[in-house]
N, C-alpha and C positions, 0 to 999 in steps of 0.2 A: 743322472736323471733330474727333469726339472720340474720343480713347483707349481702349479697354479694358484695366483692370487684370490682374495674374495671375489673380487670382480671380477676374474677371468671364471670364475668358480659358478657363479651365477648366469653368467652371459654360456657358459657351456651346457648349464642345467635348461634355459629358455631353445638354445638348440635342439638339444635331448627333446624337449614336448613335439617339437616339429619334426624329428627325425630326420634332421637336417643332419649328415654325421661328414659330409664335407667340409659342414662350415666347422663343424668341432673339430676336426684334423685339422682346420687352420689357427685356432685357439692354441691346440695341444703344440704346434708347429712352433706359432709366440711363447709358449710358452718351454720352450727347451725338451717336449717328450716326444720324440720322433723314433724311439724305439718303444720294448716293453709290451705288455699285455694290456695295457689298454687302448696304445696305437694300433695293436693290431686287432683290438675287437673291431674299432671305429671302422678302419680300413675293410676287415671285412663286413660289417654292414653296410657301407658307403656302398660296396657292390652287390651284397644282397635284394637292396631298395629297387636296384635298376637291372633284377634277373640275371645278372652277369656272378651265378651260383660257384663253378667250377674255382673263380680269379676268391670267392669268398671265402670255399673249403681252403683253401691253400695258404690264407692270413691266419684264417684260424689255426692248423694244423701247426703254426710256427709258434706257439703261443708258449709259454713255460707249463714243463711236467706237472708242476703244483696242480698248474691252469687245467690241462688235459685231465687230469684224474677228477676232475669235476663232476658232477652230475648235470651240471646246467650247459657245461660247456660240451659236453659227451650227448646230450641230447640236440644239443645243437649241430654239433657232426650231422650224427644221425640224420636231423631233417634234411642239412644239404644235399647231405648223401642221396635223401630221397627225392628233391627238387633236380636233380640231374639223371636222376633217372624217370624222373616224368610221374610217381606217384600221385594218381587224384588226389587225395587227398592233402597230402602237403603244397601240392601246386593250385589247387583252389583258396585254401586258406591263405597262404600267399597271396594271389589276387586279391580277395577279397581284403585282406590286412592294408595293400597295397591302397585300394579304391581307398579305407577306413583314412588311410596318410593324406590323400588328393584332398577327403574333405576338409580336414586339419587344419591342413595350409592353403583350404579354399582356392582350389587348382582345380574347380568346374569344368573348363575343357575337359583336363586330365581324366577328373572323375568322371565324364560321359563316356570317353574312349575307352577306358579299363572296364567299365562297365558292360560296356557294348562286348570285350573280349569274352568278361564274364558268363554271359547271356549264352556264345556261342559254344563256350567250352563246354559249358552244363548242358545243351543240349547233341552236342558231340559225344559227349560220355554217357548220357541217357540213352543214344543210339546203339554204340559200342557194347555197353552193358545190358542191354536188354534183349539182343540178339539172340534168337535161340541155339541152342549148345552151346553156351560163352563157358569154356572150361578156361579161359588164361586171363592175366590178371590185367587189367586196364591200364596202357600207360597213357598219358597224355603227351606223348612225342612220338613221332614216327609215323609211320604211312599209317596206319592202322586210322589214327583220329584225322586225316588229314581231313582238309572239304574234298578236295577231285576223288579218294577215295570211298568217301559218303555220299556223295550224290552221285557215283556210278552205281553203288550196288543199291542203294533205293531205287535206281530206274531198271537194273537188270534182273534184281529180284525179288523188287514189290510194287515194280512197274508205278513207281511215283515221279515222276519227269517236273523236277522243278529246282530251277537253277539257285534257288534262295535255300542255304542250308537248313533254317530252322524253322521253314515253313514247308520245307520237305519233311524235315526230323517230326514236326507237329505233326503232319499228316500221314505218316507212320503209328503215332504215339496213337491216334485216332482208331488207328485200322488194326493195327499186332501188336501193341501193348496193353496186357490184362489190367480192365476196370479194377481201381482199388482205390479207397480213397486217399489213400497216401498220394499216389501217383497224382489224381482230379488233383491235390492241392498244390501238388508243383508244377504242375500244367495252370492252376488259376493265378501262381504267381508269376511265372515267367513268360505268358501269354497275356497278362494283366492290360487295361485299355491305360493306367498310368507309366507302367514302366515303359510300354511302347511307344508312349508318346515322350520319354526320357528319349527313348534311342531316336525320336524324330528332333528330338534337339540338338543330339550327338550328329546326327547326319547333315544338319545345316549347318553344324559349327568346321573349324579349321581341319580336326582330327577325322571330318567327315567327308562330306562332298559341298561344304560351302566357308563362309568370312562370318557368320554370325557370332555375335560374342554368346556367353554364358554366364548368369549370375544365382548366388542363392537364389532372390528372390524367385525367378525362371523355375527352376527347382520344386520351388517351395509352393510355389501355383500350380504346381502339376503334383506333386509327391510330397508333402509335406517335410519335416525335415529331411534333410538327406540321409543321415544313419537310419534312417525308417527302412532306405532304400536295402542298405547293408542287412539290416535285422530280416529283412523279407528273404536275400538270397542266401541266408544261412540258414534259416528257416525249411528253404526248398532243399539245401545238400543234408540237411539231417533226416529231411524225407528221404532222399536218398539212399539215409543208411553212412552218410559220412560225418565224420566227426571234424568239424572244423575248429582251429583253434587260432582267436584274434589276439592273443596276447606276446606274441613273439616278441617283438621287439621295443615292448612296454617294457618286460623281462630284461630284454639286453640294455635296457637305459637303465632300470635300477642297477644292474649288477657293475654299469660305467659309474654312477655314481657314489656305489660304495667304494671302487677301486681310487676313485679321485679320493675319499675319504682315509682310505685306506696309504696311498701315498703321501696326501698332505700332513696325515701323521706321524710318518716314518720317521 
């Protein structure tokens, strides 16, 4: 097993804030640990980042028993467990962790597309869930949330004809969804005149329907800081009723950095 120097030590830790865990596999690589429990967290986060769940559970799972018998690493199962089977809630917080990484490393496009998925999932699952007799449990894959699926049965069985998912879903929310003010606040943040005008930036930029660049400032003239943006749609999934959790992979960097501590001591 190999060592990491101070300076590979640090320069992994600067990775670590950006969740950058590519470039840390190429450190850990210099630096001789190409096996082990901490190549294979890396490994599995490197696929976590970019939704590729199943290739994640599988690094994990190879990890030493020590590792397994963990609480941190057992609950980390669990979530992927629940990201491949499409659980709202682990698959929003995700997103939205996700969007949290785009602002980080100030990846603006990034963050306008992820965002824009954001917008539609939550309005997918407010469809899904609010349907009357909903006895089964919401997953976020499958025909069930698809759009062709949502925008048939709003025409065939609330005669709402409109080919834009979440101004159909709104104008459902309008007509069959009980007044509460839970509901009016997630309807005033996700219909908001700021955040639309976000997704009017999204839609000129590359990940849209145009070449237009994106910059904080861009952002910052329409929505103030960008985590505002984050804070507002976490805000709306606890109206919800979900519990969202942004600290994932803060978690998986401390627990790389005691491990590099824990090896450099050996």
């Amino acid at each position: 097993m190999g060592l990491l120097n101070k300076s590979q030590e640090y320069v992994v830790s600067k990775f670590l804030e950006r969740y950058d865990y590519d470039a840390v596999l190429d450190i850990l690589d210099e630096a001789g640990i190409i096996e082990g429990d901490l190549y294979l967290l890396m490994e599995s986060s490197k696929y976590a980042v970019n939704f590729d769940f199943k290739k994640a559970l599988e690094y994990i799972k190879k990890m030493s028993e020590e590792m397994l018998n963990r609480r941190e690493i057992k609950r980390l199962i669990s979530n992927l467990e629940n990201l491949i089977d499409g659980e709202a809630e682990d698959i929003l917080s995700e997103l939205i962790e996700n969007i949290k990484i785009q602002i980080v490393n100030e990846e603006y496009i990034d963050f306008l597309g992820r965002l824009y998925r954001l917008k539609e999932a939550l309005f997918k699952y407010i469809f899904v869930s609010t349907k009357e007799s909903k006895t089964y449990k919401v997953s976020m894959h499958g025909y069930m949330l698809s759009k062709k699926n949502i925008l048939y049965t709003l025409k065939k069985k609330y005669n709402i004809y409109n080919g834009n998912l979440i101004h159909g879903v709104s104008q459902y929310m309008n007509k069959h969804v009980k007044k509460t003010k839970r509901m009016d606040k997630v309807a005033e943040i996700l219909n908001s005149e700021r955040l639309e005008n976000l997704i009017k930036l999204r839609n000129e930029s590359p990940v849209g329907h145009g070449f237009k660049g994106v910059s904080k400032e861009d952002i910052e003239y329409i929505y103030g800081n960008p985590m505002e943006v984050v804070q507002d749609l976490v805000k709306a999934c606890e109206l919800l009723d979900m519990g969202i959790k942004m600290d994932k992979y803060d978690n998986i960097n401390e627990m790389a950095i005691h491990m590099i501590g824990s090896y450099n001591n050996c």
